[in-house]
N, C-alpha and C positions, 0 to 999 in steps of 0.2 A: 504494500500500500504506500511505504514511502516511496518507493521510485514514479508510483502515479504523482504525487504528491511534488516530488523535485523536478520530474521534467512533463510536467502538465502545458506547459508554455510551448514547447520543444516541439511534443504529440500535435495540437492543436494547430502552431505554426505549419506541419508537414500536413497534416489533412486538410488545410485550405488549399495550400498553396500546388499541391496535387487536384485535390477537388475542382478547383480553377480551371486549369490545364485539362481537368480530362473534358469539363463544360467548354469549355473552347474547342476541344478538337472534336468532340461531339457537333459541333455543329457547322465547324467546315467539312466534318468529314462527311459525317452521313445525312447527307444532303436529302431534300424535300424531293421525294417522286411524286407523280398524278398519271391518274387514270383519268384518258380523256374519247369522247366517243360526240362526232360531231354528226351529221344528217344533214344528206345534201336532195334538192327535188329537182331529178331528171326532169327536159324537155319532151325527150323521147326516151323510149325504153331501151336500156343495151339490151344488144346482142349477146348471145352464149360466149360469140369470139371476142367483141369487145370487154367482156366480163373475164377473158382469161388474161385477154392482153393485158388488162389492168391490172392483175393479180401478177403474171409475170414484170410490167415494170414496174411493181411497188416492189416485188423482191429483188431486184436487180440496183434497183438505184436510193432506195432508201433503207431494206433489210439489210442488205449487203452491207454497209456502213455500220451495223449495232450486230451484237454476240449473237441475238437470239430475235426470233419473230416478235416486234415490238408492235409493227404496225398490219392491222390487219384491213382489209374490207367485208362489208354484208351489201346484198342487195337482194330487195323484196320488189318482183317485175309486176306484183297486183295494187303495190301503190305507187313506183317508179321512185323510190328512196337509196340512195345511197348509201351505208354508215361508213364513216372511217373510224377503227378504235385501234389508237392507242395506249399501252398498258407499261405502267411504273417505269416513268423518263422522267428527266427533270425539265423545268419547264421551257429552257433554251431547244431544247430537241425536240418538245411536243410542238412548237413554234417552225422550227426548222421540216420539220415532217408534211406540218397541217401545207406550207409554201411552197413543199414538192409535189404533194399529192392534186394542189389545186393548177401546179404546174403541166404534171402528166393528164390531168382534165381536159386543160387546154391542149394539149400537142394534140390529144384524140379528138380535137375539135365535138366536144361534148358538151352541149348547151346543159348547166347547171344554176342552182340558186343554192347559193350554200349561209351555213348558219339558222336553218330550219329548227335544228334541238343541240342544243350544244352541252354537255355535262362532262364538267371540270372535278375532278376526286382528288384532295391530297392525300398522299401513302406518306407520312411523319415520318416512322419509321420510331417510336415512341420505346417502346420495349428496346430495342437497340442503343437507342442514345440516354437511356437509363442505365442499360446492361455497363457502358462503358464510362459513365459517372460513379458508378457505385464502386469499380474495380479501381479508378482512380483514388477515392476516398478509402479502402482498403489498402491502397497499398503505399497511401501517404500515411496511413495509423502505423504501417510496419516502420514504413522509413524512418518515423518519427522513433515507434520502440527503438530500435538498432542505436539511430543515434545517438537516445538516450541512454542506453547500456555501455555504450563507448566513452560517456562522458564519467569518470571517474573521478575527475576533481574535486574537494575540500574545500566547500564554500563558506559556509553557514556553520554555529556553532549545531545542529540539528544535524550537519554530515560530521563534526568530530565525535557527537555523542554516538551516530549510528556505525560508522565505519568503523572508528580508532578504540569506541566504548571507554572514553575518557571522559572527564568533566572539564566543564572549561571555566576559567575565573575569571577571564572580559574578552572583550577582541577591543581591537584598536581600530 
């Protein structure tokens, strides 16, 4: 209980200053994804072929660029709707994506009205940038033990009574 006691100051210091650190990198690091799914309404209804070509150049010029299938399409030919969904990007790439897709619309000369339904999802990622605050604040408690263990020095007459088990008759 004395060593809580003597480097309370020491503990404390290192679990901020860790704590800090892990909240800062928590949030450059694990950046804001969304889930986005916009709805576009056809003039005319695609074709079977026009519907692969678009599926082949979304994957060719925008999949192609990201790890895994981000961007997808739906299309329902009984209302003439398009959907584009994009799933957990952050929001410079769901920008970048929605400017290619409305790009390859136009190459295919395909009269559209887009922004019909537009639904925006942020993915936080909340459990995660918890997970890596906590581990911070754990492991500035340790640093702080350690250091305090290290620290051996005779400061106070309360370290001559504990360490040396002498008494003391003043300090100076």
């Amino acid at each position: 209980m004395y060593f809580f006691k003597r480097n309370f100051k020491t503990i404390i210091l290192y679990v901020l200053a860790l704590g800090i650190t892990g909240t800062v990198l928590s949030y450059f690091i694990v950046g804001n994804t969304y889930d986005y799914e916009e709805y576009y309404s056809l003039s005319e209804p695609l074709s079977t072929t026009q519907q692969d070509e678009l599926n082949i150049q979304l994957n060719q010029q925008v999949n192609s660029e990201l790890d895994d299938r981000a961007a997808t399409i739906g299309y329902s030919s009984e209302s003439q709707y398009l959907s584009l969904n994009i799933d957990s990007l952050p929001a410079d790439d769901v920008s970048d994506i929605k400017n290619q897709f409305d790009s390859l619309l136009d190459d295919m000369d395909v009269g559209y009205e887009e922004g019909i339904d537009i639904t925006a999802e942020s993915n936080s990622n909340t459990s995660l940038k918890i997970l890596i605050i906590a581990i911070a604040l754990i492991l500035g408690g340790l640093a702080g033990v350690i250091h305090g263990l290290q620290n051996r020095r005779i400061i106070s007459d309360e370290d001559v009574k504990y360490y040396l088990n002498e008494k003391t008759l003043g300090t100076f």
